[in-house]
C-alpha positions as CSV (number, residue, x, y, z in Angstrom):
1,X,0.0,0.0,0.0
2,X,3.2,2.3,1.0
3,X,4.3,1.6,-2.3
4,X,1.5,2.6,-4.0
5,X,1.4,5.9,-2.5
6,X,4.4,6.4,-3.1
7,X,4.2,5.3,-7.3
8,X,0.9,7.5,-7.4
9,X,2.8,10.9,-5.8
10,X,5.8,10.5,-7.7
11,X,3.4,10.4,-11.1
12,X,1.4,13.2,-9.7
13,X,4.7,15.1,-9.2
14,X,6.5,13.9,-12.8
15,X,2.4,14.9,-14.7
16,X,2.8,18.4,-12.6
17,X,6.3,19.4,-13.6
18,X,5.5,18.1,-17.1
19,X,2.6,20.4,-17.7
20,X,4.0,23.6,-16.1
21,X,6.2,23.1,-18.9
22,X,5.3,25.8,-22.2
23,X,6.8,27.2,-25.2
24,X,6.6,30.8,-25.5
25,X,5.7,32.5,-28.1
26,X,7.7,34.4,-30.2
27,X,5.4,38.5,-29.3
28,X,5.4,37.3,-25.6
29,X,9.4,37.0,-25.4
30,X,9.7,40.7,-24.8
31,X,7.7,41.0,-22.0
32,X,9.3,38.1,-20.2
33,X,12.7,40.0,-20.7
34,X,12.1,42.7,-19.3
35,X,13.6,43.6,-15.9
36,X,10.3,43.2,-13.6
37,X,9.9,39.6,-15.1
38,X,14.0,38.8,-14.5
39,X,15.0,36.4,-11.8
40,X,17.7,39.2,-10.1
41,X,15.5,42.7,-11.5
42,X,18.3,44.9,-9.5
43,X,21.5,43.4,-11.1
44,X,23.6,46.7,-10.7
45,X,22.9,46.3,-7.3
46,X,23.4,42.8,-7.1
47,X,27.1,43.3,-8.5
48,X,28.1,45.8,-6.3
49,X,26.9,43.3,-3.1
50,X,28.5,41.0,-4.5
51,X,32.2,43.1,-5.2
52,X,32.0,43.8,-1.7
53,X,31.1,41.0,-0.1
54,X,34.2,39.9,-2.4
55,X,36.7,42.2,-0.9
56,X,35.7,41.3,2.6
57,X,36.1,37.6,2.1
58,X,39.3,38.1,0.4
59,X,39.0,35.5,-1.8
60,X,37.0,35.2,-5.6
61,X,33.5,34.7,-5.7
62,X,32.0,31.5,-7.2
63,X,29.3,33.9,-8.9
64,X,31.7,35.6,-11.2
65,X,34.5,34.6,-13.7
66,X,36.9,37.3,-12.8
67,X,39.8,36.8,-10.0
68,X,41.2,38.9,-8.1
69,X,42.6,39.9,-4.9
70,X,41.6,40.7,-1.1
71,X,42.2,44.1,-2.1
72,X,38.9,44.5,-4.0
73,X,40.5,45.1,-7.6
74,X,39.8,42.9,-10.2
């Protein structure tokens, strides 16, 4: 019976995750790229967190590509 439970909620789950999935058309692209619909929508601000917090650590970030030193310089 556990397994059964189990076997149903795992299809409900797998049926759920397949239908939230869409294609988008090509006039609705714009809208989802604009910066109210982005997953960050204050990325300036998120750069300069993350420079700083950066600097303070003294060590690269794992967020960003660039090295660098403890010195905050890139």
């Amino acid at each position: 019976m556990f397994c059964r439970f189990v076997r149903a909620l795992s299809m409900l789950l797998v049926f759920t995750a397949l239908g939230a999935c869409t294609q988008v058309r090509f006039n609705e692209r714009e809208r989802l790229a604009k910066d109210d619909m982005q997953f960050d929508a204050q990325a300036l601000k998120a750069e300069v967190e993350n420079h700083v917090y950066q600097a303070r650590e003294g060590a690269a970030g794992i967020f960003s590509g660039g090295g660098g030193g403890g010195c905050g310089c890139y």
